[in-house]
C-alpha positions in Angstrom: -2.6 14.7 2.1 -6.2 13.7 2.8 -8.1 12.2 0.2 -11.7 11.2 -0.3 -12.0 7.1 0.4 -11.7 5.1 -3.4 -8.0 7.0 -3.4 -6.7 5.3 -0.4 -7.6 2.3 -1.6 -5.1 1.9 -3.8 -3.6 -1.0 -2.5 -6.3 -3.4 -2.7 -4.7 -3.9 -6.0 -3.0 -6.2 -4.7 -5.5 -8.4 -3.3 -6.4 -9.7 -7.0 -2.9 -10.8 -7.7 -2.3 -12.5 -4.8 -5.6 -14.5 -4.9 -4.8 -15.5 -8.1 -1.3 -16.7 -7.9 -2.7 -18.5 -5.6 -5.8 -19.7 -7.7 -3.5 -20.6 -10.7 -0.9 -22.7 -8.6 -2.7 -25.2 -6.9 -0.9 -27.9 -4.6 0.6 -30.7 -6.7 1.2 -28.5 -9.7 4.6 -27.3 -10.5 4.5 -24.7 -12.2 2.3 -21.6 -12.7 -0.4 -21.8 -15.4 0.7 -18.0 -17.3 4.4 -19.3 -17.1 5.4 -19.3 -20.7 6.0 -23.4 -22.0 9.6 -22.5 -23.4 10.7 -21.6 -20.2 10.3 -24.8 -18.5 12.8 -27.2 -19.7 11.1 -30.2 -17.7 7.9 -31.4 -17.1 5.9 -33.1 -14.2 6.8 -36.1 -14.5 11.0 -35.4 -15.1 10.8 -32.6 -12.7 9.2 -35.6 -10.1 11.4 -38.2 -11.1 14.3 -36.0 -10.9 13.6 -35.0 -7.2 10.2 -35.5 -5.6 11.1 -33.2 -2.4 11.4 -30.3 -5.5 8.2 -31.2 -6.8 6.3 -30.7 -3.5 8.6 -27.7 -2.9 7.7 -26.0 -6.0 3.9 -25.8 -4.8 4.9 -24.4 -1.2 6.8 -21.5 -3.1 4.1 -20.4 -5.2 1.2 -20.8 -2.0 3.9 -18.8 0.2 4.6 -15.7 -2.5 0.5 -15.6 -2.9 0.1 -15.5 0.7 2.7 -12.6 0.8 1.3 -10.5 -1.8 -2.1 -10.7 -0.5 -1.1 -9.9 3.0 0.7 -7.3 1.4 -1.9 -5.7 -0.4 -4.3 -5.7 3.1 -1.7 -4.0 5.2 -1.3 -1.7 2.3 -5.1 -0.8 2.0 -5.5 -0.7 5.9 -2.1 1.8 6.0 -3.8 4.0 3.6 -7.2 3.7 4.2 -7.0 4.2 8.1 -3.6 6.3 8.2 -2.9 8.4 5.1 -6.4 9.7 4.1 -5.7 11.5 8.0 -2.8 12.8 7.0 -0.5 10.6 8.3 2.7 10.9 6.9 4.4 7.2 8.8 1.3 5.8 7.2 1.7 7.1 3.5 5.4 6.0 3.5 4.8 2.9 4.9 2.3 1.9 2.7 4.1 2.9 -0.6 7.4 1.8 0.9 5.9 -1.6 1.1 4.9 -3.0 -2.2 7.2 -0.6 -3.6 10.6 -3.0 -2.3 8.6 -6.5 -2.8 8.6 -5.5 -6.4 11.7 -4.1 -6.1 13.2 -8.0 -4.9 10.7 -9.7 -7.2 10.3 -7.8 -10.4 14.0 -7.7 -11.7 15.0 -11.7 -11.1 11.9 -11.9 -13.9 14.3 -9.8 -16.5 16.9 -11.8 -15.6 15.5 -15.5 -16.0 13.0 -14.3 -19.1 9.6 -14.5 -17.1 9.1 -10.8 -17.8 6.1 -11.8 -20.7 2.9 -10.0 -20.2 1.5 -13.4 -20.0 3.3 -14.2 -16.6 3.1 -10.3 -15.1 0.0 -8.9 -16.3 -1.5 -9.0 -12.9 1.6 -7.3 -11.3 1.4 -4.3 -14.0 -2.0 -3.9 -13.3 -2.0 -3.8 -9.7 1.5 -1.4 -10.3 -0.3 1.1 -12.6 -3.5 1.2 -10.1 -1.1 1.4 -7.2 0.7 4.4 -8.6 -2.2 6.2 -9.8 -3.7 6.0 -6.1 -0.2 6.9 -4.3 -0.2 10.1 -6.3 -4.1 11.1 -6.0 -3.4 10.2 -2.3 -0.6 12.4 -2.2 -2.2 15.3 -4.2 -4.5 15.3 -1.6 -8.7 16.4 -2.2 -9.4 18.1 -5.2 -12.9 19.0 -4.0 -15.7 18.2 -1.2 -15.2 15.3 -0.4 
């Protein structure tokens, strides 16, 4: 299972996303700039009016889920980086197992509520698609020197 470096870095995918649903729902904002408009029924100002403890809540939720994907996304890289280019089977598992059931939680409520655009999930496919490929390099193992 040993691989040369760039394919047990795969999780650093996640880095990105987190740092940028952090960067795209600041505090005192309610909502997250690549929701799509129809979605949201209210704005600011009802959403405020309507209950200001949910409009500083809103913010904390976003700041919170950005925090856990990017934490995610450094134990992931560390896992794989330090533990499953050695061969470590705990380490490979661990770090696929990881991301694997936060978008296992995450990605299907998005089906369900019509946030599933590419708009509002590009990032997450991205970071999916890079995280796959570098799973299965990872666990192909060297194909060469390395």
């Amino acid at each position: 299972m040993t691989a040369p470096a760039w394919r047990g870095s795969a999780g650093a995918a996640k880095q990105p996303a987190g740092l940028l649903t952090w960067r795209t729902a600041p505090p005192r904002r309610p909502t997250s700039s690549s929701t799509p408009p129809a979605a949201i029924r209210s704005g600011r100002a009802e959403i405020q009016a309507f209950d200001p403890d949910l409009y500083e809540y809103i913010p904390h939720l976003h700041i919170a889920v950005a925090g856990f994907i990017a934490a995610t996304g450094v134990a992931t890289a560390a896992l794989a980086w330090y533990g499953a280019r050695r061969g470590e089977w705990w380490a490979y598992t661990t770090a696929v197992a990881a991301p694997v059931l936060g978008l296992a939680v995450a990605l299907p409520a998005h089906y369900v509520w019509g946030l599933a655009t590419i708009g509002h999930l590009r990032l997450i496919y991205l970071a999916t698609l890079v995280f796959v490929v570098g799973a299965a390099l990872t666990l192909r193992g060297p194909t060469g020197s390395s």
